[in-house]
C-alpha positions in Angstrom: -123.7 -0.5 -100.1 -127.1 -1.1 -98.4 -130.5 -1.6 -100.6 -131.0 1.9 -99.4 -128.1 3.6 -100.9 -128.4 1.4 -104.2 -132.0 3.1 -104.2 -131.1 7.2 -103.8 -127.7 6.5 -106.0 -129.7 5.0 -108.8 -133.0 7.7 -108.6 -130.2 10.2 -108.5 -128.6 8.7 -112.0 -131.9 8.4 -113.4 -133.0 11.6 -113.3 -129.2 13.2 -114.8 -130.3 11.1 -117.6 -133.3 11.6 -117.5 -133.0 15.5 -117.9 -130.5 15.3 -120.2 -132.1 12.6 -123.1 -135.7 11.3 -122.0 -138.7 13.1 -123.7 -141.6 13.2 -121.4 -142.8 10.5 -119.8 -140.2 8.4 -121.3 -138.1 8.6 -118.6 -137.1 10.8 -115.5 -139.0 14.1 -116.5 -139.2 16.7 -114.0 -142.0 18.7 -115.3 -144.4 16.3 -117.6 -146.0 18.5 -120.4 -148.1 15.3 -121.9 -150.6 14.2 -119.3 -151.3 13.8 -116.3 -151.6 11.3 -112.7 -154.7 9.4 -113.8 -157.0 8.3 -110.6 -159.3 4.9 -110.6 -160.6 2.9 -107.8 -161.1 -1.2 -107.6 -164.6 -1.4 -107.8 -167.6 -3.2 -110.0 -171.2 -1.8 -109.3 -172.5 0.5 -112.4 -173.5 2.8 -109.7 -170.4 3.0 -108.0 -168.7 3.6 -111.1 -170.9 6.5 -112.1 -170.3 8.4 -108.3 -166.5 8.0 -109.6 -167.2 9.3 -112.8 -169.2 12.1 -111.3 -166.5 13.0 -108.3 -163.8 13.6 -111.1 -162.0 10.0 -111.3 -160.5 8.9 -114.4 -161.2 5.4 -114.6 -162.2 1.9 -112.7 -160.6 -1.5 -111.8 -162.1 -4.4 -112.1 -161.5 -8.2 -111.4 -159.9 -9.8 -114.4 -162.0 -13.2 -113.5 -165.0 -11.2 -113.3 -164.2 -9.3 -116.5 -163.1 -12.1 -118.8 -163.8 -15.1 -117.4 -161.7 -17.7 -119.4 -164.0 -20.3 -118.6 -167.2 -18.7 -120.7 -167.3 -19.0 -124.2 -167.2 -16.5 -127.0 -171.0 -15.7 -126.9 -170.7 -14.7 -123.1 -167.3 -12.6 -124.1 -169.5 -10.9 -126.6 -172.0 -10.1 -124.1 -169.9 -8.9 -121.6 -168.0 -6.6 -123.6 -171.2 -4.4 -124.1 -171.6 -4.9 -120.8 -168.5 -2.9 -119.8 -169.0 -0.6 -122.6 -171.6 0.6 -120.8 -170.1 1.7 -117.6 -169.8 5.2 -117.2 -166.1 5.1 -117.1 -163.2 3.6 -118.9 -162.1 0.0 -117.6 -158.3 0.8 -117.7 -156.8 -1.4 -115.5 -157.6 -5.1 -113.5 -156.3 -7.2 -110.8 -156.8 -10.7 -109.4 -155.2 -11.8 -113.0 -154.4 -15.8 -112.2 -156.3 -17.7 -108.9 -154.8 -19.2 -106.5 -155.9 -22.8 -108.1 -152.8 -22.4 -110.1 -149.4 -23.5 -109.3 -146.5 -21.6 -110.4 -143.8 -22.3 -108.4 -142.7 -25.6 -106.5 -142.6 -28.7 -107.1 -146.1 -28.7 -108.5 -145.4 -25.8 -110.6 -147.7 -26.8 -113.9 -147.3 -23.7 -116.3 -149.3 -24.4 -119.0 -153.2 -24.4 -117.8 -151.9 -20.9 -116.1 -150.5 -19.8 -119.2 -153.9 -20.8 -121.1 -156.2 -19.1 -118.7 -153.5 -16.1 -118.2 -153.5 -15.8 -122.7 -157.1 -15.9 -122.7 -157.7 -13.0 -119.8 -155.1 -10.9 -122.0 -156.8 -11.1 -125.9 -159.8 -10.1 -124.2 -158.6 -7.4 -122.4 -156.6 -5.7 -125.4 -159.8 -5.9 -127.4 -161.7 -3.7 -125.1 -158.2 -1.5 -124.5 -157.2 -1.9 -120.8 -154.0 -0.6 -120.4 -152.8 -3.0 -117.3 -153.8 -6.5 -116.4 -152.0 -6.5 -112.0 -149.9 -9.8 -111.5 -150.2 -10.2 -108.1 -151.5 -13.4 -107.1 -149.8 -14.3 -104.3 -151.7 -17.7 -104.0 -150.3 -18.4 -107.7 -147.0 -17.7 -106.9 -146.0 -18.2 -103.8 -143.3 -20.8 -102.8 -144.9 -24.1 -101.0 -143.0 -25.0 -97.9 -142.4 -28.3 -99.6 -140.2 -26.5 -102.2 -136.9 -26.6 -100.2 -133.3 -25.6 -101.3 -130.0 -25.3 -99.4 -131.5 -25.1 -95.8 -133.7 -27.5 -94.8 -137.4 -26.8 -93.8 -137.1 -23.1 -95.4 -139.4 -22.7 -99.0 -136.4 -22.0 -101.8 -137.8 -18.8 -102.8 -134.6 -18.0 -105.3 -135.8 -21.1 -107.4 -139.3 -19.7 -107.0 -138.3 -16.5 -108.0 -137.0 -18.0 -111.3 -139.9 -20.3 -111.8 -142.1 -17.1 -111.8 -140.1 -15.1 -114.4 -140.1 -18.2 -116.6 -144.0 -18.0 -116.5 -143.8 -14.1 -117.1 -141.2 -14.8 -120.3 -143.2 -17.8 -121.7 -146.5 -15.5 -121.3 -145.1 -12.0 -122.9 -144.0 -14.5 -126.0 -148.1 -16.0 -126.3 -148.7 -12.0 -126.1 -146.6 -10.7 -127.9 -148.7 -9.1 -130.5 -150.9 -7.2 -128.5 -151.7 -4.0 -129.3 -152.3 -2.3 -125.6 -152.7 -4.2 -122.8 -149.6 -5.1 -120.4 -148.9 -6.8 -118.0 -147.6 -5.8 -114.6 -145.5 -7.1 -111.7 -147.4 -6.3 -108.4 -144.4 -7.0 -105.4 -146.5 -7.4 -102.3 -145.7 -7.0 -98.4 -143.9 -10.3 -97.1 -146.4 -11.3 -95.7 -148.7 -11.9 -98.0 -146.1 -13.5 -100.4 -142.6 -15.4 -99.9 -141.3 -13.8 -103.5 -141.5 -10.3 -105.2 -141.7 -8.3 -102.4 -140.1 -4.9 -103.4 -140.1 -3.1 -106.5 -136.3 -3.8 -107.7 -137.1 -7.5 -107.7 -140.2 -7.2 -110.2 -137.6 -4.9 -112.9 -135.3 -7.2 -112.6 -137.4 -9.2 -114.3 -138.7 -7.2 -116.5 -135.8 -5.8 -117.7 -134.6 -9.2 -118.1 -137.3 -10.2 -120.0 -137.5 -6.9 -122.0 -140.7 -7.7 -123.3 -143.1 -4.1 -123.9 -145.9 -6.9 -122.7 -144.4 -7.0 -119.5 -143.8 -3.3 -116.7 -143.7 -2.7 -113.5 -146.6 -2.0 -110.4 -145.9 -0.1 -107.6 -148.3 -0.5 -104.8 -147.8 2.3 -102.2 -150.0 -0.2 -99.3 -147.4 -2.6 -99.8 -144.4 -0.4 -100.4 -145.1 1.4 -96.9 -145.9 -2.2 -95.4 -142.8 -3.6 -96.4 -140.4 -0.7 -95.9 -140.1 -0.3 -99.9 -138.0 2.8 -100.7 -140.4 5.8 -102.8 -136.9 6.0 -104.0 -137.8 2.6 -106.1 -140.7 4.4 -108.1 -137.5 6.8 -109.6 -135.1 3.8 -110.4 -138.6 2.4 -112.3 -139.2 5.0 -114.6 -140.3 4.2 -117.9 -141.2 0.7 -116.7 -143.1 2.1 -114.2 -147.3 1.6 -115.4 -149.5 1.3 -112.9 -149.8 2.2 -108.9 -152.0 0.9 -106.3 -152.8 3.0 -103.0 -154.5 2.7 -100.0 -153.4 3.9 -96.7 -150.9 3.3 -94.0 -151.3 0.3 -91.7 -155.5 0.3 -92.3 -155.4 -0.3 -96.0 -159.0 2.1 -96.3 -158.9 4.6 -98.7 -156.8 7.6 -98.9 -157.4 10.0 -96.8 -159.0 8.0 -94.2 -156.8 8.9 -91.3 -155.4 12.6 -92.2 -153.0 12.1 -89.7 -151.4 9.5 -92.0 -151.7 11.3 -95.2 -148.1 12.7 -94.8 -146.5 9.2 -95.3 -148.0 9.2 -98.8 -146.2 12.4 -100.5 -142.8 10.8 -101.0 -144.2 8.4 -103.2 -145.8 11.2 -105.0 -142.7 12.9 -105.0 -141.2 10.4 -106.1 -144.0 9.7 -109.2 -143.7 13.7 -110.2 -139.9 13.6 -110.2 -140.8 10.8 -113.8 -143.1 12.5 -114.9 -145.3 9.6 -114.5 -148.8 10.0 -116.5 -150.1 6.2 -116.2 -153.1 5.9 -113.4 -153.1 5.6 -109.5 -155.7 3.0 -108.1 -157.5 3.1 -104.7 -157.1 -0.7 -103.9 -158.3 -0.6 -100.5 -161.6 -0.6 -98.0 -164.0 1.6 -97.9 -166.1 1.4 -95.1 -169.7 1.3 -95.0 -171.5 0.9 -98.0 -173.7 3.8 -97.9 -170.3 5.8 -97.2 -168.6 5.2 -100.6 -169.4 8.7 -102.4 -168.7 10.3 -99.2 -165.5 8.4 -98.9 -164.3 8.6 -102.5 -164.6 11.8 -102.2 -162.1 11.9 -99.4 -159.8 9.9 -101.2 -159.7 11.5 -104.6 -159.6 15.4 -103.2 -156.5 13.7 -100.7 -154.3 12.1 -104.0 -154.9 15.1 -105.7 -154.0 17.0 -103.2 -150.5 15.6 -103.1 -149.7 16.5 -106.8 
């Protein structure tokens, strides 16, 4: 059986059981009743922010360094929390969670001054309520070519693999009393990282882990990329928290060549079939500066359009 298969045979068992035992949005529901697809965009401008707010989006994304900054003190934290309080929107969701200064896989890997900075990032995020902090970071994680295994000259990304869930499993333990905030695994396209590069890998580890700290990203960009199955976002279900978007091949906004618009409803599909409720975020370009209202208009009247 072929990734494929494994894919269609597991959505097709998660929705039987979902129908049969899941309440909404706790599983595979095929008609939610308790929300809705929230929509977001990356972005960090007050003004920008209030064009969202005033097109109909449900939230931003911001930069967790920009947002919380480990390396500034509590007086600065205090600060900055008005700061965001002020934006016209609420800050639900953040990427860019550990820099690439950090090692965590290799031969280098040093865990602990990432698991400092990444504890630090998280307390301040649950005390203003964002829902998802995005563990991408390919520059974190990815395995060095130095970091050989059974054939020689080729980076042992199984070993990675496991260095990396060891970080997520030692960080959801620091965490684990947090009220909201979770963590999510962002798989990215292989070319922009060596591990976690389709959506089954990152539940593995979460169910493995089994932490509510820890869920699941699905970013359609990458999934399309990468040749991810929408097929994945079904098999993820309950785990499933937070999507990124952008479109096909260009990575600008949705919406941005209609042409390619049609590549982006199975994924939707796929997000309705769970009754998924959690938000969607335009991580992507946006041309031109003094095109962003026009083009987050475009992007927001395209996703909705495909619910």
């Amino acid at each position: 059986m072929n990734r494929r298969e494994f894919l269609v045979g597991a959505a097709a068992m998660s929705v039987a059981a979902g129908a049969e035992s899941s309440e909404c949005c706790g599983g595979a529901c095929v008609t939610p009743k308790c929300g809705r697809i929230l929509f977001g965009a990356c972005r960090s401008k007050v003004e920008e922010v209030s064009i969202m707010r005033d097109l109909g989006y449900d939230f931003w994304e911001w930069s967790a360094g920009s947002a919380f900054d480990p390396s500034k003190d509590d007086s600065w934290w205090q600060a900055q929390k008005g700061e965001i309080a002020k934006r016209p929107l609420p800050l639900r969701s953040c990427n860019g969670f550990l820099p690439g200064k950090f090692r965590l896989t290799g031969p280098n890997a040093d865990h602990a001054p990432a698991l400092d900075y990444a504890e630090t990032v998280l307390r301040r995020a649950d005390e203003i309520g964002v829902k998802t902090v995005v563990f991408g970071s390919g520059g974190a994680r990815n395995v060095p070519g130095d970091f050989t295994g059974p054939r020689e000259g080729v980076p042992n990304v199984e070993k990675g693999a496991r260095q990396y869930a060891d970080f997520c499993r030692a960080l959801v333990k620091r965490v684990a009393d947090l009220k909201t905030t979770q963590v999510v695994i962002e798989p990215l396209r292989p070319n922009e990282s060596n591990i976690i590069n389709f959506v089954f890998q990152g539940l593995a580890i979460c169910r493995d882990i089994a932490s509510p700290r820890l869920a699941q990203l699905a970013d359609i960009f990458h999934m399309m990329m990468g040749g991810d199955d929408p097929a994945a976002i079904v098999v993820a279900g309950k785990l499933l928290k937070h999507v990124h978007i952008a479109d096909y091949e260009t990575r600008k906004y949705p919406g941005f060549d209609p042409k390619e618009t049609e590549r982006l409803r199975p994924f939707f599909d796929a997000l309705k079939l769970i009754g998924y409720t959690g938000g969607v975020s335009c991580e992507c370009g946006w041309g031109d500066k003094g095109d962003f209202e026009k083009n987050a208009k475009t992007a927001i009247e395209t996703m909705k359009g495909l619910i």
